[in-house]
C-alpha positions as CSV (number, residue, x, y, z in Angstrom):
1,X,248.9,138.9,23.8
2,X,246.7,141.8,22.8
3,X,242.8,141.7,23.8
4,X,241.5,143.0,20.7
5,X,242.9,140.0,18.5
6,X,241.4,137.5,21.5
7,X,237.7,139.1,20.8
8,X,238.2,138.5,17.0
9,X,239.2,134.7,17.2
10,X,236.2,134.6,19.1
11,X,234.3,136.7,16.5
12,X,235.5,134.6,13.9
13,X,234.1,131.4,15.7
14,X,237.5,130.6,17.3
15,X,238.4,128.4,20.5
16,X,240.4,130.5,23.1
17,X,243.3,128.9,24.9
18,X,243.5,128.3,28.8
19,X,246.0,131.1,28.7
20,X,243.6,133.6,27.1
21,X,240.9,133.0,29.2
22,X,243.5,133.5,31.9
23,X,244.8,137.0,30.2
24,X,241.3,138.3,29.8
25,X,239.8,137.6,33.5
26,X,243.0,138.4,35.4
27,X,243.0,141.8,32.9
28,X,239.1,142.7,33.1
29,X,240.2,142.4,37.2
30,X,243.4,144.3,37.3
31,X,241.7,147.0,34.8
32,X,244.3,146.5,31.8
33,X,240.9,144.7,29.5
34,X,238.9,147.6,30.1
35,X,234.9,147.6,30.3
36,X,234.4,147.7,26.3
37,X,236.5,145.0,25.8
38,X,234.8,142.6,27.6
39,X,231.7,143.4,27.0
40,X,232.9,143.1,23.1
41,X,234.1,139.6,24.2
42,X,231.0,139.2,26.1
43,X,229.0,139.6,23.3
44,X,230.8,137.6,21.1
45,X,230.6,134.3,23.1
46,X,226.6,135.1,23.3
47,X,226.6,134.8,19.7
48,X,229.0,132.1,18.6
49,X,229.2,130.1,22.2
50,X,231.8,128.2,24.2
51,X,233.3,124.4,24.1
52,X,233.1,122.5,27.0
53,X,236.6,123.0,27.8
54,X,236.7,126.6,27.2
55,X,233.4,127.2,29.8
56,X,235.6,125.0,32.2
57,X,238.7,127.0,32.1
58,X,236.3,130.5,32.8
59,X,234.8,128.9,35.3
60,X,238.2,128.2,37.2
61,X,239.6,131.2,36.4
62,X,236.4,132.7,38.0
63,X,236.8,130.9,41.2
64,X,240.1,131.5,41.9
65,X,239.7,135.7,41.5
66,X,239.1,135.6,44.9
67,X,238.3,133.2,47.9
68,X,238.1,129.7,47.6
69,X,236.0,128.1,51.1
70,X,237.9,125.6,52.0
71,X,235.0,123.0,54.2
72,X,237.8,120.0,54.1
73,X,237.4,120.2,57.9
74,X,233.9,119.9,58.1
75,X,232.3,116.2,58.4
76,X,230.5,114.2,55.5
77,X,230.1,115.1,51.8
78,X,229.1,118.6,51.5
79,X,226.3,119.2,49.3
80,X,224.5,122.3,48.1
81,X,221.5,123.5,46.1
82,X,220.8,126.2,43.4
83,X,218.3,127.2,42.1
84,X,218.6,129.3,39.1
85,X,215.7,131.8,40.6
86,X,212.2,131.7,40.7
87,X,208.6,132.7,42.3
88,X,207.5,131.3,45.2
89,X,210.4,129.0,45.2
90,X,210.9,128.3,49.0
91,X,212.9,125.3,48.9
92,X,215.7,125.8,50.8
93,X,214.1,126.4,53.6
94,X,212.6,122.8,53.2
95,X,215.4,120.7,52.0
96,X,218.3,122.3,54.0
97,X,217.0,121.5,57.5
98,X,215.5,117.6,55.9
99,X,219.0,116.8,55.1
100,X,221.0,117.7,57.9
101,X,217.9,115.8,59.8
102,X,218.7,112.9,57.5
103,X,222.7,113.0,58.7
104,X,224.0,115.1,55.9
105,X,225.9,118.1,55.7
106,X,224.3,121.6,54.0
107,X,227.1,124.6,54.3
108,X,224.9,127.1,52.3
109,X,226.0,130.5,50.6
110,X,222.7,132.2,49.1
111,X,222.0,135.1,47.6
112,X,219.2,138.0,48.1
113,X,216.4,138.5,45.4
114,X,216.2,141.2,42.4
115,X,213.0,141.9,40.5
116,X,210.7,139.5,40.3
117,X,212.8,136.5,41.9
118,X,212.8,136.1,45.5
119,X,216.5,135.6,47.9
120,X,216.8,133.0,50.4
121,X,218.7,135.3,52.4
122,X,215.4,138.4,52.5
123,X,213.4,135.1,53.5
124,X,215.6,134.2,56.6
125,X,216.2,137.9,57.3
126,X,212.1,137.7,58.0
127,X,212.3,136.3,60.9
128,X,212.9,138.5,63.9
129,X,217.2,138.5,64.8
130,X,218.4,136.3,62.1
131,X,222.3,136.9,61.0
132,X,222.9,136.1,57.5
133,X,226.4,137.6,57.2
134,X,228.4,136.0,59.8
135,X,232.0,134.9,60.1
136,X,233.2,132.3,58.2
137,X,234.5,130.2,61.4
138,X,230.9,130.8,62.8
139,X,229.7,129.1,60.3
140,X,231.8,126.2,59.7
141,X,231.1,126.0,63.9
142,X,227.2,126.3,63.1
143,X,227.7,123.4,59.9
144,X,229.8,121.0,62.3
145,X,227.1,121.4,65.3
146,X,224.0,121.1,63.3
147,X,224.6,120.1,59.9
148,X,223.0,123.3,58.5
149,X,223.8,127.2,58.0
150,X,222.6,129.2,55.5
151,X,224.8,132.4,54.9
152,X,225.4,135.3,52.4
153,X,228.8,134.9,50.3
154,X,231.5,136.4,51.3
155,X,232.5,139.8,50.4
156,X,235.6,138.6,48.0
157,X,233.8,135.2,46.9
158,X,234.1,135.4,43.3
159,X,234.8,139.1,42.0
160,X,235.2,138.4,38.3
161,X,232.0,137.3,38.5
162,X,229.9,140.0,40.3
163,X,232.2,142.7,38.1
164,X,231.6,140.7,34.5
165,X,227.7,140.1,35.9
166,X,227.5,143.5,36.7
167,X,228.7,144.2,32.8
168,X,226.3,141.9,31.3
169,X,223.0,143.7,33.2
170,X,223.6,146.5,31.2
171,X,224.9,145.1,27.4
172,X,221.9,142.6,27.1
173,X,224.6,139.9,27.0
174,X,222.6,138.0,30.3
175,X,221.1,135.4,28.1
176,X,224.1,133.4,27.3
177,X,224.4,129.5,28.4
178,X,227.8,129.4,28.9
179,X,228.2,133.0,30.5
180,X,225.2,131.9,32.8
181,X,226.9,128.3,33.7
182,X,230.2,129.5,34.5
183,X,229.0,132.1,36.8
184,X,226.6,129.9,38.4
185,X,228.9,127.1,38.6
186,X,232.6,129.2,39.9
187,X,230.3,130.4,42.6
188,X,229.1,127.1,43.9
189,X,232.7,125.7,43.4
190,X,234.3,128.8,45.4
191,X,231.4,128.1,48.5
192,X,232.9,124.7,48.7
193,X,230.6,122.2,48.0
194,X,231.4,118.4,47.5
195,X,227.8,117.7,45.5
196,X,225.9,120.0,44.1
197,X,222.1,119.9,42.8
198,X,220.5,122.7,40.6
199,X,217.1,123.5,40.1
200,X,217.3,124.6,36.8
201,X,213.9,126.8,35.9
202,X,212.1,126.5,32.7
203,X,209.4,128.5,31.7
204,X,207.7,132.9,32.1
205,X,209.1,132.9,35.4
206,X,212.9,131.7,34.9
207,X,216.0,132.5,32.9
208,X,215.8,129.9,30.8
209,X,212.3,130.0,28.5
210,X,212.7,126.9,26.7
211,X,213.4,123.3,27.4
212,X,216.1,123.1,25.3
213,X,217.9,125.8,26.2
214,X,217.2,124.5,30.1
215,X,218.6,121.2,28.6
216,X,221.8,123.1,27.7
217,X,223.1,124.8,30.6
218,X,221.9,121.6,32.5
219,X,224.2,119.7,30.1
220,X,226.7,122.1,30.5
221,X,227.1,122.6,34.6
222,X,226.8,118.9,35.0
223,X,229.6,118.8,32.2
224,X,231.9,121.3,34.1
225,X,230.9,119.5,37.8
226,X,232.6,116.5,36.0
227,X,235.7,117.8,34.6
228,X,236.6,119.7,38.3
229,X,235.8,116.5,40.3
230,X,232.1,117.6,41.7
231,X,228.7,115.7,41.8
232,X,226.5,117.3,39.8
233,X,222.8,116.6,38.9
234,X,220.7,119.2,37.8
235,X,216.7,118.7,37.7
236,X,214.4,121.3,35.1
237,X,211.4,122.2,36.8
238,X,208.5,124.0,35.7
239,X,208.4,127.8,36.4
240,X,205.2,128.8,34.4
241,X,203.8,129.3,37.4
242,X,204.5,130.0,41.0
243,X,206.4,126.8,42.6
244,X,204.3,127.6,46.0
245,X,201.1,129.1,46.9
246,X,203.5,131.8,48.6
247,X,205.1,134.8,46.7
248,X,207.3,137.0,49.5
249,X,209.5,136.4,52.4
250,X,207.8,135.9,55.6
251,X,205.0,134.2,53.9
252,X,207.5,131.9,52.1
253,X,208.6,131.2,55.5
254,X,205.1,130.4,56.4
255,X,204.6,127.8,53.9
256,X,207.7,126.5,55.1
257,X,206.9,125.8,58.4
258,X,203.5,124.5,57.1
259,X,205.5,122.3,55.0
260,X,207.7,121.1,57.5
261,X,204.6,120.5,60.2
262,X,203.1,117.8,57.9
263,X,200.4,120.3,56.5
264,X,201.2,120.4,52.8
265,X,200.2,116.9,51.2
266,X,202.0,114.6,48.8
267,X,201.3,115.5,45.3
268,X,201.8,119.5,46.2
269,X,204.3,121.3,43.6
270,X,206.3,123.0,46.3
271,X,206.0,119.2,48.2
272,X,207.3,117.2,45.5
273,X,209.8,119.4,44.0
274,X,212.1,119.6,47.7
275,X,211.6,115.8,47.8
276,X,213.0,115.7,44.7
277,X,215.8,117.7,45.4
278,X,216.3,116.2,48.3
279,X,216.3,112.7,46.9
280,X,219.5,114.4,44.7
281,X,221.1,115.7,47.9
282,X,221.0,112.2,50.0
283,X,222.4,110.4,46.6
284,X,224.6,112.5,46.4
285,X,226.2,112.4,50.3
286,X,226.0,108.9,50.1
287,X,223.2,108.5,52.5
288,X,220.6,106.6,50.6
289,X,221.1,103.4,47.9
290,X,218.7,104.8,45.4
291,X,215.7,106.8,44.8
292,X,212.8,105.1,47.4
293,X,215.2,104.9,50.0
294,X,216.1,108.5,50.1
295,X,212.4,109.6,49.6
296,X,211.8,107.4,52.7
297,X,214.0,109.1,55.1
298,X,212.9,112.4,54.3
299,X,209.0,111.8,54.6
300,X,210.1,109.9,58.0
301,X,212.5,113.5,59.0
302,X,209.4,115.3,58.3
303,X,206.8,113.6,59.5
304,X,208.9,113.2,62.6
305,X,209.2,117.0,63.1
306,X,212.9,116.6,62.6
307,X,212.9,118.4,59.7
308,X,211.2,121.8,61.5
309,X,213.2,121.2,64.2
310,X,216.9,121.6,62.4
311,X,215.2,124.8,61.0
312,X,214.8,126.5,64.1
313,X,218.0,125.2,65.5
314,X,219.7,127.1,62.9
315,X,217.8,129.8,63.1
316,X,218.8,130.0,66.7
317,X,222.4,129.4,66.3
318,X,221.9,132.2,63.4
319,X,220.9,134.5,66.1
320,X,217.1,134.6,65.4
321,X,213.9,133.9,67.2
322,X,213.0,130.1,66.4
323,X,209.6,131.0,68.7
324,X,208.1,132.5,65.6
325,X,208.5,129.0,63.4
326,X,205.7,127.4,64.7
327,X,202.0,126.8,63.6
328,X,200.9,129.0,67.1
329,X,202.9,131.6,66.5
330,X,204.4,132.1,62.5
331,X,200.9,134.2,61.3
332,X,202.7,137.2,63.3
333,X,205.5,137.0,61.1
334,X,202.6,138.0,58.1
335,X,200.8,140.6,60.1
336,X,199.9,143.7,58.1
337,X,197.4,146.7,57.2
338,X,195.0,144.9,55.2
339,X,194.3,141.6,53.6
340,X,192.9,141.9,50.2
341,X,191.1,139.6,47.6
342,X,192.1,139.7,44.2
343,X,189.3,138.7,41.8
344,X,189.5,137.3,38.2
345,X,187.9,139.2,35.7
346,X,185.9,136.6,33.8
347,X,184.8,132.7,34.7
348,X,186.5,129.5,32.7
349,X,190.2,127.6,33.3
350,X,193.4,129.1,34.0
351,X,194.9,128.2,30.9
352,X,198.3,129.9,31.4
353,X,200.3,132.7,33.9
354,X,203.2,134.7,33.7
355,X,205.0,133.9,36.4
356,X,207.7,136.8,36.0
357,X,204.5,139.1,36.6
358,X,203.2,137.7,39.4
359,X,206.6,137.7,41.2
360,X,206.8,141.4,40.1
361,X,203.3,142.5,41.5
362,X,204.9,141.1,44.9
363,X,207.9,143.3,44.3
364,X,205.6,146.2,43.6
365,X,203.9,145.3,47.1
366,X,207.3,145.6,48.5
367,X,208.4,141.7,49.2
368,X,211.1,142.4,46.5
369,X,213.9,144.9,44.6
370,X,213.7,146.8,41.1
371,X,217.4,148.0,42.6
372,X,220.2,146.5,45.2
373,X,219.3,149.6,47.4
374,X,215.7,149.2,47.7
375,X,214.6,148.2,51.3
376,X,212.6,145.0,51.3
377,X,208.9,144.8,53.7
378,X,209.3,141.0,55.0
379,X,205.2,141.0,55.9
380,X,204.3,141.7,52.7
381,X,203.4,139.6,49.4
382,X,200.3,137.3,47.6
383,X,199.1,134.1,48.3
384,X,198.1,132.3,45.2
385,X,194.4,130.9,45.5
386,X,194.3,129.3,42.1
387,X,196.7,127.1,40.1
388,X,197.4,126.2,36.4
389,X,193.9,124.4,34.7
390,X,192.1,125.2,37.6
391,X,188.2,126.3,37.5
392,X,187.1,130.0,38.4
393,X,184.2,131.8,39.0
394,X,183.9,135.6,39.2
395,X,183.3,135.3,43.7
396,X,186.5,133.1,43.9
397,X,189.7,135.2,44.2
398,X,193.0,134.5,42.1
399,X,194.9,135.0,45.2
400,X,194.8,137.0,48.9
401,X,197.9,140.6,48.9
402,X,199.1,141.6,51.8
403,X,199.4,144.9,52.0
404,X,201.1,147.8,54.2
405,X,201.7,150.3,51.6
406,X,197.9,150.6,50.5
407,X,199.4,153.1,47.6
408,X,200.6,150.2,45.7
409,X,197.4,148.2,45.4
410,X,196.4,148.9,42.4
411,X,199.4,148.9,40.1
412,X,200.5,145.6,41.8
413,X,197.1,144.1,41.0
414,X,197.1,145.0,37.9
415,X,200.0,143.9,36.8
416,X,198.9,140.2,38.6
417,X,195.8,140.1,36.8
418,X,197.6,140.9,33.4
419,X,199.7,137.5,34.5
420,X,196.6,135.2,33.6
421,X,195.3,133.4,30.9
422,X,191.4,132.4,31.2
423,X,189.8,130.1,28.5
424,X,186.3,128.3,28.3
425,X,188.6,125.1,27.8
426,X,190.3,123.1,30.5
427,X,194.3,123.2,29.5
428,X,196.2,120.1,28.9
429,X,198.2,118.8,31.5
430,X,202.0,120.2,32.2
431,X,204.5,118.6,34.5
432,X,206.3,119.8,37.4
433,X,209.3,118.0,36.6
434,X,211.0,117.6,32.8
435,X,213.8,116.1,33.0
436,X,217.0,115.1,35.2
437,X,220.4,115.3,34.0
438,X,223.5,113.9,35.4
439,X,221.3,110.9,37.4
């Protein structure tokens, strides 16, 4: 078997064999497919795409390049969320601790943000002690106690994907639904998970730009969820704008805790989206009969302060100070050099935003990475004052920074203000939510 013919059947529109896909991820990892070869083959699939079958079989092969969590020992279904990344997408700090309040069982492996997206991980890291890279039997301990941990993967979790990701990043061959399924996908298989729900993004802020290509790597995970034996359902949510009114860690953390002390109403983005998700989750584990059920018993774990409560168990258990998650004390996780008001630079409607720009003015501010070696402020970030279709006026500011490094104002507002559409005409409505697939 020689790699050069495999990249030409692909060229020529052909459908690799289990066997090849084997040859070419167990060769790209042993260094006999060298880096030009797969990124040839790489580039290839971008253009002429994958079957079902054949995104399955890379997927495997992906998850067994390294190690495979096994959680059989743990209690209940084990299910997980992913998100695909976005801006102000604080989540799973919400739905994690509502489910193991509701009974069910989150063993979470999360990553840390890159440009413009933010990481659960930097988010937990803001708070004071927190351990994010712990020992796997810690963890499982953690999972079994509390029914929540949220770690960082393991250093061998999936290799063929962080070296064939790491490929991609530099040969433009990112944008490719099947390449972006099967490394989503061998990840969450290798953490462990029973059930799995994505948040897929759609829109300026998210991989995915259009509905129908969300539709499509929705279709495709659920697809490859089914032919492993996993639970998949993936919801496409809107990412034309920031999910929350937060953009950077601690003050992701903040809304949170805000959330999770009954201070964010239905009807809130951020609000309805984890209810959402955690609807999936409980369906999922086998916890709820349907939809109003499960909705139900995670208004009751919040309202009950259940919810907040797992959270800062865990963060205990993870080693951190669960004083600061609290409405009293959570501001001092925020604390910095100067709050400042951004202002818009004419009257009328928010009629669109760029979402990718306002999560990179908070990266400028230093809540995020251009590089995996940057060092991350946890204080800093924006709070968005105004929404989609909202009304402005020139004395009403777009959104509050929080600064430390007062050298990076002005770029980062800048490039925010850039982020905004303003019209004399109110903008039709757009939906959070667009569509669920694998219900």
């Amino acid at each position: 078997m020689r790699t050069v013919d495999l990249i030409e059947k692909k060229v020529e529109h052909g459908e690799l064999t289990s066997e090849e896909i084997a040859f070419l991820i167990r060769g790209f990892l042993d260094g006999t497919v060298p880096d030009y070869q797969m990124a040839a083959m790489q580039m290839a699939i971008v253009f002429n795409g994958m079957t079902d079958r054949e995104a399955t079989d890379l997927t495997m092969e992906m998850m067994h390049s390294g190690d495979v969590v096994n959680l059989s020992e743990l209690k209940g279904v084990k299910v997980d969320k992913h998100s695909t990344g976005g801006v102000g997408d604080t989540t799973t700090l919400v739905v994690a601790p509502l489910i193991a309040a509701c009974g069910g069982t989150v063993a979470k492996m999360s990553g840390r943000g890159l440009g413009h997206t933010g990481g659960t991980l930097d988010k937990l890291e803001s708070i004071p002690g927190t351990q994010v890279e712990i020992p796997l039997d810690r963890f499982k301990r953690i999972v079994n106690d509390l029914g929540v941990a949220v770690i960082g993967q393991s250093g061998d979790l999936d290799p063929a994907d962080k070296k064939m990701y790491a490929l991609r990043d530099v040969t433009a061959t990112v944008r490719s639904i099947p390449l972006i399924a099967s490394s989503i996908m061998s990840k969450k298989l290798a953490a462990g998970a029973d059930a799995i729900v994505l948040d897929v993004k759609v829109g300026s802020g998210a991989f995915m730009r259009t509905l129908e290509e969300a539709q499509k790597l929705s279709k495709l995970m659920v697809e490859i969820g089914r032919r492993v034996g996993r639970r998949v359902v993936a919801v496409i949510t809107d990412m034309n704008q920031p999910l929350g009114l937060a953009v950077g860690n601690a003050l992701e953390v903040r809304e949170a805790v805000e959330l999770l002390s009954g201070r964010i109403p239905e009807g809130d983005p951020l609000y309805e989206v984890c209810m959402l998700l955690g609807t999936y989750m409980l369906l999922l584990s086998d916890l709820a009969k349907d939809k109003e059920q499960a909705r139900k018993m995670l208004q009751e774990a919040l309202q009950s302060g259940r919810g907040l409560k797992k959270l800062q168990q865990m963060i205990t258990a993870q080693g951190g100070d669960a004083s600061y998650l609290c409405m009293e004390r959570i501001d001092e996780l925020c604390s910095v050099k100067e709050i400042r008001p951004v202002y818009p630079e004419r009257e009328g409607y928010v009629t669109a935003m760029n979402a990718e720009r306002i999560g990179t003015a908070a990266q400028m501010l230093g809540a995020g990475r251009a590089t995996k070696a940057d060092r991350i402020d946890p204080a800093v970030g924006l709070v968005m004052k105004k929404r989609l279709g909202d009304s402005i006026r020139k004395d009403e500011p777009l959104c509050l920074m929080y600064l430390n490094d007062l050298s990076r104002a002005d770029a980062a507002i800048a490039e925010f203000l850039s982020a905004f559409t303003i019209s004399d005409e109110k903008p039709a409505y757009s939906p959070m939510v667009y569509d669920v697939i694998g219900e």
